[in-house]
Backbone as ProteinMPNN parsed JSONL, in Angstrom:
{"seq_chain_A": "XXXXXXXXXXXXXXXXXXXXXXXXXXXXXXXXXXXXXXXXXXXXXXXXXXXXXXXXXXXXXXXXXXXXXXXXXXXXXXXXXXXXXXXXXXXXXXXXXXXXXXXXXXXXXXXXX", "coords_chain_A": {"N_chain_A": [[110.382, 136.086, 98.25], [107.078, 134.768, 99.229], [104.821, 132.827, 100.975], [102.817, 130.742, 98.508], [100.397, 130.193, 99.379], [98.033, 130.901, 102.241], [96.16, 129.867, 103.083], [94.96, 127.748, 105.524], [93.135, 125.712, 105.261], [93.249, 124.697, 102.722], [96.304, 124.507, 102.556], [96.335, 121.938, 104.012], [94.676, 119.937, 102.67], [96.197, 119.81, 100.37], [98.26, 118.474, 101.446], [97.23, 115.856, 102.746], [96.526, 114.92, 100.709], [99.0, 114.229, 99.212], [100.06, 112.604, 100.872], [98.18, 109.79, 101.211], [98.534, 109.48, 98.457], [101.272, 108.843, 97.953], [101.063, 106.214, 99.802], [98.757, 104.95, 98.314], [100.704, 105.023, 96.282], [102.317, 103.126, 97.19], [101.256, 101.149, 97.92], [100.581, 99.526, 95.831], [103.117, 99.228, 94.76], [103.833, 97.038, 96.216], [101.974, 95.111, 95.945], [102.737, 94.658, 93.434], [105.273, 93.361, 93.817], [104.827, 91.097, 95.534], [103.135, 89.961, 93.661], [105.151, 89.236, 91.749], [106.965, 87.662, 93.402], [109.583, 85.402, 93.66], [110.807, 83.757, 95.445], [108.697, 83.234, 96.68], [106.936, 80.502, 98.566], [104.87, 78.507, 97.212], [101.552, 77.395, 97.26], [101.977, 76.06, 100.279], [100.133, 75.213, 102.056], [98.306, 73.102, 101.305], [100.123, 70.967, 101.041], [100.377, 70.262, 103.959], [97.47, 69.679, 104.184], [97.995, 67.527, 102.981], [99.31, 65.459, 104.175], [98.22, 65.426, 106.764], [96.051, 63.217, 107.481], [97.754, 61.064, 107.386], [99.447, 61.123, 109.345], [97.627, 61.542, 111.641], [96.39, 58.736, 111.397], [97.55, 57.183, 113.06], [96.653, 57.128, 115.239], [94.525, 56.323, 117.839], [91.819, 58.291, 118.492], [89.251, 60.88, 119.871], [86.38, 61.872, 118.837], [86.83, 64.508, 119.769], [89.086, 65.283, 119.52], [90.106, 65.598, 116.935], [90.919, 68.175, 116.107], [93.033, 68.79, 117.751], [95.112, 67.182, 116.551], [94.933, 67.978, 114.31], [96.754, 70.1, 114.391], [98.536, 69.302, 115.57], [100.165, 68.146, 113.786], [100.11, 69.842, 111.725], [102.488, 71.388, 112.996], [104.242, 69.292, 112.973], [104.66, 69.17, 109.902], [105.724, 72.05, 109.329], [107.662, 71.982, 110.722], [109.234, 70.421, 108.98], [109.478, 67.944, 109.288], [108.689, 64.39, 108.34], [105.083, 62.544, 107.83], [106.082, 59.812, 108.241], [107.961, 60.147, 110.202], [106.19, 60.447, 112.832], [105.632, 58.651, 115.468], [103.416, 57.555, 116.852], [100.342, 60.141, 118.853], [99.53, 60.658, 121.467], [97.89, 61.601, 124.456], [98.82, 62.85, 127.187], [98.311, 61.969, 130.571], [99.019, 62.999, 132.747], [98.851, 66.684, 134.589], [101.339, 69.012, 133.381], [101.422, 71.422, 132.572], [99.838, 72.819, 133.544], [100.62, 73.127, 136.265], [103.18, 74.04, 135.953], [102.247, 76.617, 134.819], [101.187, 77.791, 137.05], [103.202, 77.904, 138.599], [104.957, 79.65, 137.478], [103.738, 82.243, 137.082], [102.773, 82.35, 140.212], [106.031, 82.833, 141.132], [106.675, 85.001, 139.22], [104.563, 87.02, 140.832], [106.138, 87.151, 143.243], [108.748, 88.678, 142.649], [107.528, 90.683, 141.856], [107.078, 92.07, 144.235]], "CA_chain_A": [[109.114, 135.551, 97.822], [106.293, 135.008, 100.497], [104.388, 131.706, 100.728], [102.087, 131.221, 97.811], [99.005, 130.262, 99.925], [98.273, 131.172, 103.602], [94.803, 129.215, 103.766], [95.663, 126.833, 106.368], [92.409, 124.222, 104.864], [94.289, 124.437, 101.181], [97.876, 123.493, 103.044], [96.164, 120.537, 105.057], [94.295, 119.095, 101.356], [97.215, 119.317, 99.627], [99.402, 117.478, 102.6], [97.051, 114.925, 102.572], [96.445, 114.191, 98.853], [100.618, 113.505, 98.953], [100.158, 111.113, 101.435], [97.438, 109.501, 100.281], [99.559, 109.266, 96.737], [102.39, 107.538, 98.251], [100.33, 105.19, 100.253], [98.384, 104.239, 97.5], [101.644, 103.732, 95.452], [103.781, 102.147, 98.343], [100.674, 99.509, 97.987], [100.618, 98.691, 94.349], [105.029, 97.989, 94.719], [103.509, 95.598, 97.46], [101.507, 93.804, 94.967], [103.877, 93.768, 92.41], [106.189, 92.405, 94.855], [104.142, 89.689, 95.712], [102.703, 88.884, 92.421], [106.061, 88.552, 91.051], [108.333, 87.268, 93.829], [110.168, 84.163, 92.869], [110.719, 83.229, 96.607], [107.51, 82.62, 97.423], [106.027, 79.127, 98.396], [103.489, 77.715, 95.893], [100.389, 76.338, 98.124], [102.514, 75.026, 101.144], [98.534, 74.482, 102.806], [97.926, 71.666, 100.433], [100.675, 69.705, 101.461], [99.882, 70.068, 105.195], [96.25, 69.101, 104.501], [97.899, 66.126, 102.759], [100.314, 65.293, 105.696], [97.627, 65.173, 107.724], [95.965, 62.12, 107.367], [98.646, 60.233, 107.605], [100.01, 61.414, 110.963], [96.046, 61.45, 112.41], [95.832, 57.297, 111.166], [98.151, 55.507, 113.917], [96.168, 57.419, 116.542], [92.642, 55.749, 117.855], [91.285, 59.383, 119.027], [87.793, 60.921, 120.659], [85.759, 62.879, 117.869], [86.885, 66.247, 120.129], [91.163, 65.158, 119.279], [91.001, 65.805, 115.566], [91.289, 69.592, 115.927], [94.196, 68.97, 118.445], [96.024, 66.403, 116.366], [95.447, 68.602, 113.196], [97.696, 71.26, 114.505], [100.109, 69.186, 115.8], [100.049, 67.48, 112.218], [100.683, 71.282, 110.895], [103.546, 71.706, 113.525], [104.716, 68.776, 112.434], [104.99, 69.344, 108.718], [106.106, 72.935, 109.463], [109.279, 71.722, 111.47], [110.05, 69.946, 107.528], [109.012, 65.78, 108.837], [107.992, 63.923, 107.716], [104.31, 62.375, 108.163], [106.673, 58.748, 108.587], [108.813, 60.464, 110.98], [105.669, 60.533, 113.741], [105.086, 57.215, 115.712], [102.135, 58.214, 117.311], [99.663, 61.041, 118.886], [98.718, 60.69, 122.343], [97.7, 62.54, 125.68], [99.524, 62.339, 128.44], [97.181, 62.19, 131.79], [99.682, 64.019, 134.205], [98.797, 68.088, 134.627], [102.279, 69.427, 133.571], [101.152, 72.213, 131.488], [98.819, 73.374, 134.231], [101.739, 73.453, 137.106], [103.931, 75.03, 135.539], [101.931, 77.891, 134.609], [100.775, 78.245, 138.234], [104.377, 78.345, 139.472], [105.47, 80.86, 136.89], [102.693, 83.226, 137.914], [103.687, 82.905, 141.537], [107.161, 83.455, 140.697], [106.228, 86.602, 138.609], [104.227, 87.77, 141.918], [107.236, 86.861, 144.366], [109.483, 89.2, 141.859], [107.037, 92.193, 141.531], [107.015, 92.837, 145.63]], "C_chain_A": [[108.449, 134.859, 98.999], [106.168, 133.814, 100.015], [103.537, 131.587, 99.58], [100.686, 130.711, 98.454], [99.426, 130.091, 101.661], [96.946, 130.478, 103.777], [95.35, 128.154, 104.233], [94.484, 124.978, 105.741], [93.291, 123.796, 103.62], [95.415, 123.295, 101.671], [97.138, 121.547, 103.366], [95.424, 119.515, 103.633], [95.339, 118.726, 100.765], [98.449, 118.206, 100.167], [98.677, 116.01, 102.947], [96.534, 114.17, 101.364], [98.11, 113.409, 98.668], [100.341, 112.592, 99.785], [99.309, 109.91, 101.392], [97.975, 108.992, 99.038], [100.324, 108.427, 97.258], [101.609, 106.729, 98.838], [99.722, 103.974, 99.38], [99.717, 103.733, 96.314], [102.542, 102.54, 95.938], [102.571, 100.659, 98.055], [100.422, 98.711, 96.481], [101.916, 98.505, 94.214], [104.433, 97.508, 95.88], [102.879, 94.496, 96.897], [102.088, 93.581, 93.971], [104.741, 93.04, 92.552], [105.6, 91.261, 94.849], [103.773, 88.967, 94.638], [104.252, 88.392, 91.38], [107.359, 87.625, 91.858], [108.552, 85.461, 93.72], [110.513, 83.56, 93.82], [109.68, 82.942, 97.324], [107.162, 81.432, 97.667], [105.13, 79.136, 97.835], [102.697, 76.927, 96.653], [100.74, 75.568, 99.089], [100.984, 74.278, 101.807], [98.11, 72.986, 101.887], [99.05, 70.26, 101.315], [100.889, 69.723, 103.385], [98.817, 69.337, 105.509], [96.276, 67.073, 103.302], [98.611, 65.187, 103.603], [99.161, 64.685, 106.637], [97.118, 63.838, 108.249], [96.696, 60.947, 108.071], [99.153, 60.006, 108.633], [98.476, 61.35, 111.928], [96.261, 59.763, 112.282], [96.602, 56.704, 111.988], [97.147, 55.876, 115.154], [94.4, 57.105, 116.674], [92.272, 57.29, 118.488], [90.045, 59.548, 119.383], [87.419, 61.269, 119.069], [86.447, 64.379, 118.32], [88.78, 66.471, 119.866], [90.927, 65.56, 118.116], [91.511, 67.255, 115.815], [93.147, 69.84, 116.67], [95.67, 68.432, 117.915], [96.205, 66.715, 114.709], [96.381, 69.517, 113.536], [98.585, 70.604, 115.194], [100.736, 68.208, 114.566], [100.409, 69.05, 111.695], [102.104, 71.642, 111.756], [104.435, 70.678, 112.507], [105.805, 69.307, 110.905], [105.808, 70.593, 108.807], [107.338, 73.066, 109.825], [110.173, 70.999, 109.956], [110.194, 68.376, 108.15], [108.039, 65.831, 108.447], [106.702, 63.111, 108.167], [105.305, 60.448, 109.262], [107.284, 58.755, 109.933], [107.756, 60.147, 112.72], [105.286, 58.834, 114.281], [103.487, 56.852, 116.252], [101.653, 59.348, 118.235], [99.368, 60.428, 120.477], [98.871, 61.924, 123.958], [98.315, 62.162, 126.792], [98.748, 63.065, 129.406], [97.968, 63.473, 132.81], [99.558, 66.219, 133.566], [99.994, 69.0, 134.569], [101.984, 70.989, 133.769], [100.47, 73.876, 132.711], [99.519, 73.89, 135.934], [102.274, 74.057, 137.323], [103.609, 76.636, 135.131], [101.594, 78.441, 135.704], [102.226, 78.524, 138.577], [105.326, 79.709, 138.797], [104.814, 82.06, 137.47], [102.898, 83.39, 139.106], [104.524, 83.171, 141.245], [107.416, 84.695, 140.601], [105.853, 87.281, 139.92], [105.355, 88.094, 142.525], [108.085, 87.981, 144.02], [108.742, 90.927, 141.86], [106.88, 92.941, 143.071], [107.622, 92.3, 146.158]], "O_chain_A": [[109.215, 134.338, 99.81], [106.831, 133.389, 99.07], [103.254, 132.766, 99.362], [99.743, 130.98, 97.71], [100.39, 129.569, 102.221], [96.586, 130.572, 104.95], [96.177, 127.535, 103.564], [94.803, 123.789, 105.771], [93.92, 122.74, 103.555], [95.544, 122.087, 101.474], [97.481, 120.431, 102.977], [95.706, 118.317, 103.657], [95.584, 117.538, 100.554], [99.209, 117.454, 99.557], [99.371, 115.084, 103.366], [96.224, 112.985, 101.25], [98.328, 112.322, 98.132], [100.399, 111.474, 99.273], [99.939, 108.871, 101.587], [97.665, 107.838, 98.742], [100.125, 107.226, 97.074], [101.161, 106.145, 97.852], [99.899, 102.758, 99.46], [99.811, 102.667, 95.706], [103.137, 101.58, 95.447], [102.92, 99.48, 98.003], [100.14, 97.534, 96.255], [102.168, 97.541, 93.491], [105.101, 98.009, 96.785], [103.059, 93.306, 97.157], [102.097, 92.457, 93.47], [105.11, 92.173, 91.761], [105.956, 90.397, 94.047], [103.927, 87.755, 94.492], [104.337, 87.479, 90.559], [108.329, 87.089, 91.322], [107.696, 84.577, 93.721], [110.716, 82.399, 93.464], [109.71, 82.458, 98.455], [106.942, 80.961, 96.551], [104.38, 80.087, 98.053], [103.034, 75.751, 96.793], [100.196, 74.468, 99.173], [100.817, 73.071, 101.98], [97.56, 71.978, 102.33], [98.813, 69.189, 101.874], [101.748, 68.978, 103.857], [98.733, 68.584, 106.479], [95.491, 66.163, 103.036], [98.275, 64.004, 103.553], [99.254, 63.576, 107.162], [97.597, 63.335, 109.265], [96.351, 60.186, 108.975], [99.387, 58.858, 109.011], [98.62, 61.008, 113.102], [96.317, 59.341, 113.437], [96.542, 55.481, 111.86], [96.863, 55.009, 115.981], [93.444, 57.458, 115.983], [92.872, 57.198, 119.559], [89.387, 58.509, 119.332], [88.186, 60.917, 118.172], [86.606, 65.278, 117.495], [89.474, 67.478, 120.0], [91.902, 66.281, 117.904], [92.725, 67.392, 115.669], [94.057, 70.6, 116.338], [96.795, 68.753, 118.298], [97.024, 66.192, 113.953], [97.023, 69.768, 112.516], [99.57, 71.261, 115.528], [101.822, 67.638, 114.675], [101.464, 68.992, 111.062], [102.918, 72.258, 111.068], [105.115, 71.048, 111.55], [106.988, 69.631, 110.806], [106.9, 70.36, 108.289], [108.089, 73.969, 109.455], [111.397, 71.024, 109.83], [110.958, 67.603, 107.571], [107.06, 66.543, 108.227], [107.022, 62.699, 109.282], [105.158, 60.114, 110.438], [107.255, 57.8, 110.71], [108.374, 59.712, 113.691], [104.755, 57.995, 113.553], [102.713, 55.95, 115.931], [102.684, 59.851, 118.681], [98.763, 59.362, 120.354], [99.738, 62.739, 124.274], [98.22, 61.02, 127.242], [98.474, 64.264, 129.357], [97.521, 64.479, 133.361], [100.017, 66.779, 132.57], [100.031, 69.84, 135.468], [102.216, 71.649, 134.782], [100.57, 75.103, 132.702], [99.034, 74.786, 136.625], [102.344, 74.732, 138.35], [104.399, 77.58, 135.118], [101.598, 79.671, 135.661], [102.372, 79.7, 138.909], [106.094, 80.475, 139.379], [105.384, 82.781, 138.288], [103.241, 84.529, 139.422], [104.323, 84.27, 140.728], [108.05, 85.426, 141.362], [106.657, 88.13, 140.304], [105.719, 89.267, 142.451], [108.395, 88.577, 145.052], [109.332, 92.008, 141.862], [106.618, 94.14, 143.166], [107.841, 92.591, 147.334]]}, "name": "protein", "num_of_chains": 1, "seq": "XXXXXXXXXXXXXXXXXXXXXXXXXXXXXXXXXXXXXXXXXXXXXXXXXXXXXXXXXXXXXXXXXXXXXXXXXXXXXXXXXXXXXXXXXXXXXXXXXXXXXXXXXXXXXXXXX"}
């Protein structure tokens, strides 16, 4: 018994209607997954944006620090302390950050020739 169709557009519709099919079902068990999984966290963002506060108030800051001292207020919480746990928030003047990335980068050069 031969093939039952030799039109090569037919083959290529029907090969992508199946994949297509699974796709679309592989993504509805992705939302059933999710809407039912029982390991999920329940609104962890809430209790970050209530964290926050608290760890922002020992620190006198500019107006242009909150953004910097909200995300280390989300590290924070994220590592599992507590807002109590922080003593305070500040900047340290010396250019570590900015050193160190220059000497890596040479480094890297020194290494590639």
């Amino acid at each position: 018994m031969g093939p039952v169709t030799t039109n090569p557009w037919l083959i290529a519709i029907i090969n992508m209607t199946i994949v297509f099919g699974v796709l679309i079902v592989l993504g509805i068990v992705m939302f059933v997954i999710r809407a039912c999984d029982p390991t999920a966290k329940k609104k962890p963002a809430a209790k970050v944006a209530v964290s926050t506060p608290s760890v922002a108030a020992p620190v006198i800051a500019k107006k242009d620090d909150a953004e910097i001292i909200a995300v280390i207020a989300a590290a924070v919480a994220a590592c599992g302390c507590s807002a109590e746990q922080v003593a305070c928030i500040r900047r340290i003047s010396s250019p570590g950050w900015t050193i160190n990335a220059r000497e890596e980068v040479m480094s890297a050069r020194k290494e590639c020739f």
